[in-house]
N, C-alpha and C positions, 0 to 999 in steps of 0.2 A: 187260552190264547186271547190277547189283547187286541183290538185293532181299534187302529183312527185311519177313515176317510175324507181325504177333500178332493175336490172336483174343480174342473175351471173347461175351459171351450176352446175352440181352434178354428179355423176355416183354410179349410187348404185345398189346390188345385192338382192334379196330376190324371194320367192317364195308365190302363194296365193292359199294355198293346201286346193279349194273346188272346186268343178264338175263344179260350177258353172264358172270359170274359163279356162278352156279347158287346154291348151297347156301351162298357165303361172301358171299353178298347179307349175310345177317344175321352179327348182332353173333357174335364166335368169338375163340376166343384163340391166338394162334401165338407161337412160341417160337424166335429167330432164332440161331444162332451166326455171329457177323461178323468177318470176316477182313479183315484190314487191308492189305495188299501195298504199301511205300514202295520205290519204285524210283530207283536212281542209276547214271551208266555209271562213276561212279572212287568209288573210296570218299573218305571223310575224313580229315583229318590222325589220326585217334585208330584207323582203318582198320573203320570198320564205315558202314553206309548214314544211320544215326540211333541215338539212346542210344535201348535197349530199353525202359528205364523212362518212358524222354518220351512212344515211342508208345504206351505203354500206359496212360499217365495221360491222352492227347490221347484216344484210343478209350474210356476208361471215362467223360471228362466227357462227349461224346457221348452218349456211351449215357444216362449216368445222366436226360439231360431226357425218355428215352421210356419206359425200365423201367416197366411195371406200370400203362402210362397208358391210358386208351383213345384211339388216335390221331383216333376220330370228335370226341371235346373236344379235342382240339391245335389251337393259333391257329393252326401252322406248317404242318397240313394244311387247314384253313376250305375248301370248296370242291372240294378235290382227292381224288382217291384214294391209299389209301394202302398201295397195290400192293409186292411186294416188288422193285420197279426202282426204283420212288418213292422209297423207302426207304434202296437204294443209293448213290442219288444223294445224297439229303439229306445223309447221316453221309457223302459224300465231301467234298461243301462244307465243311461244319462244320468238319471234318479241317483241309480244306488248309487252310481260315483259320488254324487254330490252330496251324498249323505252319509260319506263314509266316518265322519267323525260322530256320529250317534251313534251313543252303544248300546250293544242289547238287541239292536233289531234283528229279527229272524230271516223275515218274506218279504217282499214287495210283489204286488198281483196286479197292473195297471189294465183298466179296462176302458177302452174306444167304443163309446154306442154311435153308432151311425144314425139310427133311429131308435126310436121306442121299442121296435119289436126285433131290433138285428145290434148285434156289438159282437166283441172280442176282446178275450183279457190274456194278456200274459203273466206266468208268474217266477218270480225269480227268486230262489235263495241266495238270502245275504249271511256274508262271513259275520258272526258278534263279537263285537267289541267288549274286551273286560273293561273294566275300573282304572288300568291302567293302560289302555288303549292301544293293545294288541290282543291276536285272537286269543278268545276264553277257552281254558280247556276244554279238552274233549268231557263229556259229559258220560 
């Protein structure tokens, strides 16, 4: 299996108002570096996983709707918490939709490090796209 990583950062505000939380009950700001992991078992005719610049324009529009937001006013959290797995998930969605016209990809695995010594990743299969830009047979 193939993969290419990029990474890029966030700062975002929000609060996770249950006991179970302690001190990050209240409102606090965290600062996330988010690593992107696209995975393929062959590469592509041009011999890499995906153009570097795609994923990184696909991870920075991502990002750019949560930068500097408080995710307690985000429509996209209303009701939820917005945990650093929550989080995970969400930018892996967002990802693969936007990356639906790349074919071949298998996985997307998005991972939020909080710190150096704490993160979380989620990981998602993706439907592959054949040559002709529906799904590839069953294998």
């Amino acid at each position: 299996m193939f993969t290419l990583t990029v990474r890029d950062h966030m700062m975002i505000a929000h609060s996770l108002p249950d006991p179970f939380f302690g001190p990050a009950q209240n409102l606090h700001g965290a600062t996330y570096v988010v690593e992107t992991t696209w995975s393929r078992p062959v590469l592509d005719e041009h011999g890499v996983v995906m153009d570097i610049g795609v994923a990184n324009d696909l991870l920075a529009g991502v990002l750019d709707g949560l930068r500097y937001r408080n995710l307690d006013e985000h429509p996209d959290f209303a009701g939820r918490l917005s945990t650093t797995e929550v989080l995970a998930q969400y930018v892996a969605e967002r990802l693969a939709a936007g990356a639906a016209f790349v074919e071949g990809l298998e996985r997307l695995t998005v991972t939020l490090r909080e710190t150096p010594d704490a993160w979380a990743s989620y990981t998602l299969e993706l439907p592959v796209l054949s040559e002709r830009g529906g799904p590839a047979p069953a294998r």
